[in-house]
C-alpha positions in Angstrom: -5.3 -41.8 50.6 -5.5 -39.5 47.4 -5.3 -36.0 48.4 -8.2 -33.5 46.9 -8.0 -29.9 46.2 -11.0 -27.8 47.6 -12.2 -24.3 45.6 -14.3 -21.9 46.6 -16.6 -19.8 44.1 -14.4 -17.3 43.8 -12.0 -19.9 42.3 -14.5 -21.7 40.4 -15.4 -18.0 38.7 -12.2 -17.7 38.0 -11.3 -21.3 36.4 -14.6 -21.5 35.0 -15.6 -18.0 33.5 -18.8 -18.4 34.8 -20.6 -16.3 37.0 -22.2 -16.9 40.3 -25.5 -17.3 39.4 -24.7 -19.5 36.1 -23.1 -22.1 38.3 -25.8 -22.5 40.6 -28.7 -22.7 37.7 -26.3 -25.3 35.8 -26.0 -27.0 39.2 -29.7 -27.4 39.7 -30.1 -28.5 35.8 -27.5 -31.3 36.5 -25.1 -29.8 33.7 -22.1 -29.2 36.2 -20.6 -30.4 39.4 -22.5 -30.4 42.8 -20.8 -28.0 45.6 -19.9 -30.0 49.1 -20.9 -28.4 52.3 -17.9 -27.8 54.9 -19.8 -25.6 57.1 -22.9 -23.8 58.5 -22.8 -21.3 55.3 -19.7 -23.0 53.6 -19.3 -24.6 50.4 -16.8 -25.5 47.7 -16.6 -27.9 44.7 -13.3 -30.7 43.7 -11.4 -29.1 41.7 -10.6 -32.4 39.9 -14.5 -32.5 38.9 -14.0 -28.7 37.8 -11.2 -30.0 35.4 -13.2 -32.8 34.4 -16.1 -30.3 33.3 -13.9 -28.0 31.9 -12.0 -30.8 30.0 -16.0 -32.0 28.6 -16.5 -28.7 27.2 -13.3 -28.3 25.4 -14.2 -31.9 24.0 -17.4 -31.0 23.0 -16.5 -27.8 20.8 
């Protein structure tokens, strides 16, 4: 079974450049990857789909 990587926003921020609030607004838009929920008030994002969008945007430029 493949084994996947977990990030929390801090890490996301940080891999990303983006801030809180942009990742949430791009979220809703559909222009980035959707957080998972692993508890009451928990989430975090695949880092593999994080390199994905990063990897898109480098593409893009």
């Amino acid at each position: 079974m493949p084994e996947h990587q977990l990030l929390r926003i801090k890490q996301v921020q940080k891999k990303t450049g983006l801030n809180r609030t942009q990742i949430y607004a791009y979220m809703k838009l559909g222009l980035f990857p959707a957080s998972i929920k692993i508890g009451p008030a928990s989430v975090a994002w695949l880092e593999e789909e994080i390199e994905q969008w990063i990897n898109t945007k480098l593409s893009n430029r």
